[in-house]
C-alpha positions in Angstrom: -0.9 11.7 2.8 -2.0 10.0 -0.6 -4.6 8.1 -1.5 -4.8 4.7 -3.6 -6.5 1.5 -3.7 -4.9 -1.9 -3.2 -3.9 -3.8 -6.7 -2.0 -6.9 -5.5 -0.8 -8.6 -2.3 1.1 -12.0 -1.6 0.5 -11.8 2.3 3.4 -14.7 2.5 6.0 -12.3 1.9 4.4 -9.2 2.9 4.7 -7.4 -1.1 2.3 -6.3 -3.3 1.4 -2.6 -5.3 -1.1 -0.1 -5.1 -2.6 2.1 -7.4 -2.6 5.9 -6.9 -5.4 8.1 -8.0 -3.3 9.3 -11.1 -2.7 5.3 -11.6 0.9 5.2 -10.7 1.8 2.0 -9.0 3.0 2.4 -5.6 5.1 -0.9 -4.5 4.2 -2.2 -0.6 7.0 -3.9 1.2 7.1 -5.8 4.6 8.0 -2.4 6.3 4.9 -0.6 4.3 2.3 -1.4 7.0 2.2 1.5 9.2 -0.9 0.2 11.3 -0.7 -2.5 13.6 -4.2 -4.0 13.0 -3.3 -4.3 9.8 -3.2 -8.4 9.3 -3.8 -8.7 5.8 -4.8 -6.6 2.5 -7.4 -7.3 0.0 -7.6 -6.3 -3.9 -9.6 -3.2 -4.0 -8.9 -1.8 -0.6 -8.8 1.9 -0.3 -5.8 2.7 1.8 -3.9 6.3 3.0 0.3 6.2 2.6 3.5 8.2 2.8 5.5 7.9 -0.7 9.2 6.8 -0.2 11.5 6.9 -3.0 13.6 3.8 -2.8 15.9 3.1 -6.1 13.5 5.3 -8.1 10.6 4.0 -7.6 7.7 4.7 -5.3 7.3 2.7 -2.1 4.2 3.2 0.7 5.0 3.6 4.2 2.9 4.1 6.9 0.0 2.6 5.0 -3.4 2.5 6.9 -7.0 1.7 5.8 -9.5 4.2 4.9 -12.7 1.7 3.8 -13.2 -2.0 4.3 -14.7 -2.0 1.0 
């Protein structure tokens, strides 16, 4: 599993990106969550994913917290 840190989120329509450690945006869709307690993510969140290559570019699935920071 990777590693990155939340960059943007519109919790309205469930998209955003993430940032990877090597600073490659990672897009999040409404599908991306993989954790059910999950209600909302914050700018600066450190989060674990699986990388899904959808059109050619990245997309995180199974996304779950690692910090509350």
């Amino acid at each position: 599993m990777a590693q990155g840190t939340i960059k943007e989120y519109d919790d309205a329509v469930g998209t955003g990106s993430l940032l990877q450690e090597d600073r490659v945006e990672v897009m999040i869709d409404a599908s991306s969550i993989g954790d059910p307690a999950i209600r909302t993510l914050r700018l600066g969140q450190r989060v674990r994913y699986e990388v899904e290559e959808i059109d050619g570019r990245p997309v995180a699935r199974g996304l779950a917290l690692v910090t509350f920071d």
